[in-house]
C-alpha positions as CSV (number, residue, x, y, z in Angstrom):
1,X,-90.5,1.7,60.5
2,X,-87.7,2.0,62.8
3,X,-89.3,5.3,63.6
4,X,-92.8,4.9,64.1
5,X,-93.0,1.3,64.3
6,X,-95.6,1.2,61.5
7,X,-95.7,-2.2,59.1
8,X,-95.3,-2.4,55.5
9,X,-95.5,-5.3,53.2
10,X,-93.4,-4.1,50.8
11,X,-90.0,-3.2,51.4
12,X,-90.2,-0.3,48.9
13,X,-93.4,1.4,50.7
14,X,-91.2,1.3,54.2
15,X,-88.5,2.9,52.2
16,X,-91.0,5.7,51.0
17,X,-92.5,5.9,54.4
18,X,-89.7,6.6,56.3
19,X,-88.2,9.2,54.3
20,X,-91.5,11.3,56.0
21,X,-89.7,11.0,58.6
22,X,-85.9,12.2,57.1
23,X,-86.9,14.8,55.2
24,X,-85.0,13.1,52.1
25,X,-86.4,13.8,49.2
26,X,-84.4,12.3,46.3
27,X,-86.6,12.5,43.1
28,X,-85.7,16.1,41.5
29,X,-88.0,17.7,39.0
30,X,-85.6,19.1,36.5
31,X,-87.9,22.2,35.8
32,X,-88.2,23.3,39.0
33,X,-85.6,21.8,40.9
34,X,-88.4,20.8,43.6
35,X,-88.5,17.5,45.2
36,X,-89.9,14.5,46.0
37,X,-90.2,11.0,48.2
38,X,-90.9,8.9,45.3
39,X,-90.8,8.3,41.5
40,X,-94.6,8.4,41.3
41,X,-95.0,11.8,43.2
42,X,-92.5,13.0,40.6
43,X,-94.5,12.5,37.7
44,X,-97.2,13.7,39.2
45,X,-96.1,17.1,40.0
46,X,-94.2,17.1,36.6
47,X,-98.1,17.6,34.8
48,X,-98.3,20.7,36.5
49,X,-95.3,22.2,34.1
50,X,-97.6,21.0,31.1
51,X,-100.6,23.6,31.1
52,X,-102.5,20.6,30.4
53,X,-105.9,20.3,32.3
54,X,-107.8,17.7,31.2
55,X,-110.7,17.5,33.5
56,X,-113.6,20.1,33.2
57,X,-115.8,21.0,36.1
58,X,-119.6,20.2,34.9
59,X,-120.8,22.7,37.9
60,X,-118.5,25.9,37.8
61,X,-116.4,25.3,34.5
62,X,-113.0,24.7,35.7
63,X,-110.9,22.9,34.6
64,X,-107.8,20.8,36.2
């Protein structure tokens, strides 16, 4: 990283990695308008627009 001189095997994890450092966030959720530094992020965050919580607390009963 031409930044923080950190290593990266992969060319595409630099290329995520330094965008910590621009601020770019290029991946758009179309709901929210809200973005993000890589695809994966996106989708991520995109489950949030579901309502869908699909793991259930066995202690307290919440579910996420």
């Amino acid at each position: 990283c031409e930044y923080c001189n950190k290593g990266f095997k992969k060319s595409s994890h630099l290329k995520q990695h330094v965008r910590s450092h621009t601020g770019e966030k290029p991946y758009k959720c179309q709901l929210c308008g809200r973005g993000f530094v890589s695809s994966g992020v996106l989708k991520s965050h995109e489950k949030t627009h579901t309502g869908n919580r699909p793991y259930k607390c066995e202690e307290c009963g919440k579910s996420f």
